[in-house]
Each structure stands twice: as structure tokens, then as C-alpha cells.
N, C-alpha and C positions, 0 to 999 in steps of 0.2 A: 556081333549084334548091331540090329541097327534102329536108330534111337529115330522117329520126328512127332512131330505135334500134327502133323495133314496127315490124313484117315487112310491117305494111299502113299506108294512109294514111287515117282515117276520110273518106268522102266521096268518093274518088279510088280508079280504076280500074286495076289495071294491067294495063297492055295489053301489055308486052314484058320480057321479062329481058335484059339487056346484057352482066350477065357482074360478077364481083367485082372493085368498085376499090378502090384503098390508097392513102394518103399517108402520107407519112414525114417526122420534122424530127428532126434529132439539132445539140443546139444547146448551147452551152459556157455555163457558168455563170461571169462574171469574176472575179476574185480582189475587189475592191473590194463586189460582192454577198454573195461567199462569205463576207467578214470582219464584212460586219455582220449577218448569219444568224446567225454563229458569236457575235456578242455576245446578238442576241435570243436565241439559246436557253441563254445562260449568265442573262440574266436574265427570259425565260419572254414570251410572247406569240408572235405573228403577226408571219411573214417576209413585208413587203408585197412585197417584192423578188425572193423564189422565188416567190410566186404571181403574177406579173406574168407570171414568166419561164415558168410551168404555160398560165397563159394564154393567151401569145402563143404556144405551143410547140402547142397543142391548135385555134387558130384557124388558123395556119399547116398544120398536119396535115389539119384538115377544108378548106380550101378549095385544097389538092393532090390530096386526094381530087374535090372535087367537077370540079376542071379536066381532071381524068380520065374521071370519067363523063359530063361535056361532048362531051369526044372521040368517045365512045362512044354519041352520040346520045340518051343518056340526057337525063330533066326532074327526076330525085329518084333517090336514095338511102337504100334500107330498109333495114332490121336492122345498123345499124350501130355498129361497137364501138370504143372510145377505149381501149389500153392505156398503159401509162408506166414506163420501166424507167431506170435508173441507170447509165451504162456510164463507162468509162474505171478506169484503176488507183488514181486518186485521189476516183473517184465524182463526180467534178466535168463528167460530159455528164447532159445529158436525152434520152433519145428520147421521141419523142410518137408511136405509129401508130394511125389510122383505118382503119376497113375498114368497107366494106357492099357489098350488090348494087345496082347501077345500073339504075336499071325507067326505064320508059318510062309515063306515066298521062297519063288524059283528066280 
């Protein structure tokens, strides 16, 4: 499967549209993560431990997306986009959603 965000793939054809897929991952951030965030930014650097969690949240997203355009007979996914939003009342979810159209190339 082939993954990019430009509408075309240099070299490769497309030969079918399949239609827009999505993946979704809305995933909790622990309290034990949260607390030591909460110390790195009382004393300044990098949360190795939200970006772990951005990570695995955005690899899970794209490859729900891509099991989707699988479905759908698709070999690649174009123009695809990664947003990321904060949800819950204590800000403590991540969501992660991918979206592209699922083609078909030679």
C-alpha cells in the first residue's frame, strides 16, 4: 500500500478511484504519562512520552485507513491528510484522523 499526501504518485498511473477512506484512533493519555509531561514542562524540554503516544496514535490512524482502502480494492492512497484534536473535559484523549482517496495504479 502506498501511502502520500500529493494527489499523484510520480511514476504511477492511476487507473481507478475507489472512493475516500478514513481512520480513526481516539486513545487516552495515562495519568503516570500525564504527570511527567506536567513536570517536563514546569522544567522546559521534550515530552518523550506524548510524542510516543502522537506516534503510535498517527501509525494506528494510517494503517485503519489503509485496511480500509484494502477493502475497497485499492494499491495506494492520495492526497491524504493527518488532523489531531484534544477531546475529553480534562483534555486528556487524543484523536488522530487520516483521510485520503483510495486509487487503484499500475
Amino acid at each position: 500500500m502506498i501511502f502520500t499526501t500529493t494527489p499523484t504518485i510520480e511514476g504511477k498511473k492511476i487507473k481507478e478511484y475507489r472512493g475516500i477512506v478514513n481512520g480513526e484512533v481516539i486513545t487516552g493519555v495515562n495519568f503516570v504519562k500525564d504527570f511527567m509531561a506536567g513536570l517536563r514542562d514546569l522544567v522546559g524540554g521534550r515530552s518523550g512520552s506524548y510524542e510516543q503516544e502522537l506516534i503510535n496514535a498517527r501509525e494506528e490512524a494510517l494503517a485503519e485507513m489503509g485496511k480500509r482502502a484494502s477493502g475497497l480494492g485499492a494499491n495506494a492512497v492520495v492526497g491524504i491528510d493527518i488532523d489531531y484534536e484534544v477531546l475529553g473535559q480534562a483534555g486528556s484523549m487524543l484523536m488522530v484522523t487520516a483521510s485520503g482517496t483510495a486509487v487503484v495504479v499500475e
